[in-house]
C-alpha positions in Angstrom: 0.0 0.0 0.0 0.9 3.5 -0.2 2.8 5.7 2.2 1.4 9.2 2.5 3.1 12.2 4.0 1.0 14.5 6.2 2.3 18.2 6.5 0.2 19.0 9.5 0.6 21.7 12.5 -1.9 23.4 15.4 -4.9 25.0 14.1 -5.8 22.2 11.3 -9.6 21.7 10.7 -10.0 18.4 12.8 -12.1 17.2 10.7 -10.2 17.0 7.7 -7.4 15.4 9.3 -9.2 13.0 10.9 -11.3 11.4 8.6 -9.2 11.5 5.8 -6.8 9.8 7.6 -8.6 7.1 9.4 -10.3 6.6 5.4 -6.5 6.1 4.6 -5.9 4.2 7.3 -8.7 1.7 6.6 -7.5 0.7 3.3 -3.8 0.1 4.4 -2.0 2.9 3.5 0.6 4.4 6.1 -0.2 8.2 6.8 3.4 10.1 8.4 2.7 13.2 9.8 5.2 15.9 9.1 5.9 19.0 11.2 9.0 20.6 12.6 9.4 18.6 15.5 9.0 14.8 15.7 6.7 13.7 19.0 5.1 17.0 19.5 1.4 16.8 19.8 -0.4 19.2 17.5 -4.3 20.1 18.0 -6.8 21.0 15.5 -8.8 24.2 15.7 -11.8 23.0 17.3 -9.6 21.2 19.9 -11.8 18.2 18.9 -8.4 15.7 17.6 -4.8 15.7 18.7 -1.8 14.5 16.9 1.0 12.8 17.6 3.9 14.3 14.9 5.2 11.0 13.3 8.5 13.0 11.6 10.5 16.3 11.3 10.6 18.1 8.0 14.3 18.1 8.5 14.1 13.9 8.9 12.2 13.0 6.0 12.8 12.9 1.7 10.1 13.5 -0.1 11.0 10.7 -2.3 10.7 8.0 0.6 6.5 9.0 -0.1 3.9 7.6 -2.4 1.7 10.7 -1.7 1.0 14.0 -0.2 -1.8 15.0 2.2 -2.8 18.7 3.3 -5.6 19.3 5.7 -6.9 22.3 6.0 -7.5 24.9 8.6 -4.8 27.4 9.6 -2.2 24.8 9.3 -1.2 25.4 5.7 -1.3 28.9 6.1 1.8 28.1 8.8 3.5 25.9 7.4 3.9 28.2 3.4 6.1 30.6 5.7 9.0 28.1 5.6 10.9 26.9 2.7 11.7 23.1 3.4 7.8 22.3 3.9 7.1 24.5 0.5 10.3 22.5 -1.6 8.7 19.0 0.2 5.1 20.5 -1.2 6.7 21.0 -4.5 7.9 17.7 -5.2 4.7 15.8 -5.3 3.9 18.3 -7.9 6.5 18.4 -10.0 6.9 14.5 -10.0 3.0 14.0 -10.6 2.9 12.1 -7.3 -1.2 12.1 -6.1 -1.6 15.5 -3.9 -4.8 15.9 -1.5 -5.4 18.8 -0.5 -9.2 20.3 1.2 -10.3 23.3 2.5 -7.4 26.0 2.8 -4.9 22.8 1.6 -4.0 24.5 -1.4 -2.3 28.0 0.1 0.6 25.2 0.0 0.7 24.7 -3.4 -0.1 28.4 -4.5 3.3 29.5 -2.4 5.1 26.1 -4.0 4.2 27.6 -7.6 2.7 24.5 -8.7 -1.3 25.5 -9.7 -0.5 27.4 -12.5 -2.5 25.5 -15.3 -4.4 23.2 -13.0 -8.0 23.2 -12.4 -8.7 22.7 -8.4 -10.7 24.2 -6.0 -10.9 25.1 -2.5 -12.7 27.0 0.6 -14.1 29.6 -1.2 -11.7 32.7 0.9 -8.7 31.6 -1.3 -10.6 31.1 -4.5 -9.2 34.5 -5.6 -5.8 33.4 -4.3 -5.6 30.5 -6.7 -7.3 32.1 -9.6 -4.3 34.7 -9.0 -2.0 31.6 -8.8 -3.3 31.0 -12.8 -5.8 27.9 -11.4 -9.3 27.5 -13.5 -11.0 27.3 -10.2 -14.5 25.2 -9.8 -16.6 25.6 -6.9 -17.5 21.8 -6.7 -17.3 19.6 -3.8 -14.1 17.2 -5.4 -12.0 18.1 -8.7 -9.7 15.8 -9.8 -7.0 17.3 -12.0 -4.8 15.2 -14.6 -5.2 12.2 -12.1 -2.8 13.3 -10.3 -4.4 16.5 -7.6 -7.7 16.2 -5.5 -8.9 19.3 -3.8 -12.0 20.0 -2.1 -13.8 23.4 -0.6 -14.9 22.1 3.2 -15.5 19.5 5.4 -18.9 18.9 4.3 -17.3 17.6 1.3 -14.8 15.1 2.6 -16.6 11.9 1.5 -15.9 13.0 -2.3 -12.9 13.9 -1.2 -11.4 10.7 0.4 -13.8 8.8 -2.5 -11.6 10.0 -5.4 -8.1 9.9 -3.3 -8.9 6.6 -2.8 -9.3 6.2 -6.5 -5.9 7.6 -7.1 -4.0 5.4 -4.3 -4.9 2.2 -6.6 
């Protein structure tokens, strides 16, 4: 099965963490949270989950990874403002490795440079962001773009979501 890296830090939408992952989970791929300290605890914004931080940025190749996960929430937003996590964003991309990224996910991949051309979408505060990032944006609840990137707007829409990453881990 697949192993999936998580980029992941306080303030992600629980939620889309959490189901995502246990969906991952259930089908026998290995999820590895990413952060910048391995064994810290990280809590979503609702302070409903917790996670345990699997890796460091500074420990991990973004080669050693099948694919890339971004929940949303703030955590994105944190984690653009430093180069290693943005370079480890920007492989996936560039070596058309499956990329899931929901709700503010994609602020990643706009500061990576690696939209431009893609159709996506995403919680509808960015859409002007990735439109500016050249991105034919759709307001729909799962777009899958050149079988390779799945984004979605908001937790709502998390069963399409993990429905057509799941299609892509096969």
């Amino acid at each position: 099965m697949s192993k999936i890296a998580c980029v992941i830090t306080s303030m992600f939408e629980d939620v889309e963490y959490t189901q995502p992952a246990d969906a991952f989970a259930k089908e026998g791929h290995d999820v590895t949270t990413i952060e910048w300290e391995a064994g810290k605890e990280v809590t979503g914004k609702q302070g409903e989950a917790t996670v345990q931080i699997d890796a460091s940025i500074d420990d991990v190749k973004p080669g050693d990874f099948d694919a890339l996960f971004i929940p949303g929430g703030f955590s994105p937003d944190q984690l653009r403002g430093d180069e290693k996590f943005v370079k480890f964003t920007k492989h996936f991309m560039d070596e058309k490795k499956p990329v899931f990224a929901i709700c503010h996910g994609p602020q990643l991949l706009i500061t990576a440079r690696a939209l431009e051309g893609r159709t996506a979408t995403g919680f509808k505060s960015i859409a002007v962001d990735m439109e500016y990032a050249g991105v034919d944006y759709k307001d729909q609840e799962v777009v899958v773009c050149q079988d390779q990137l799945v984004t979605s707007r908001q937790p709502d829409d998390i069963p399409a979501f993990n429905h057509e990453a799941s299609k892509l881990l096969k």
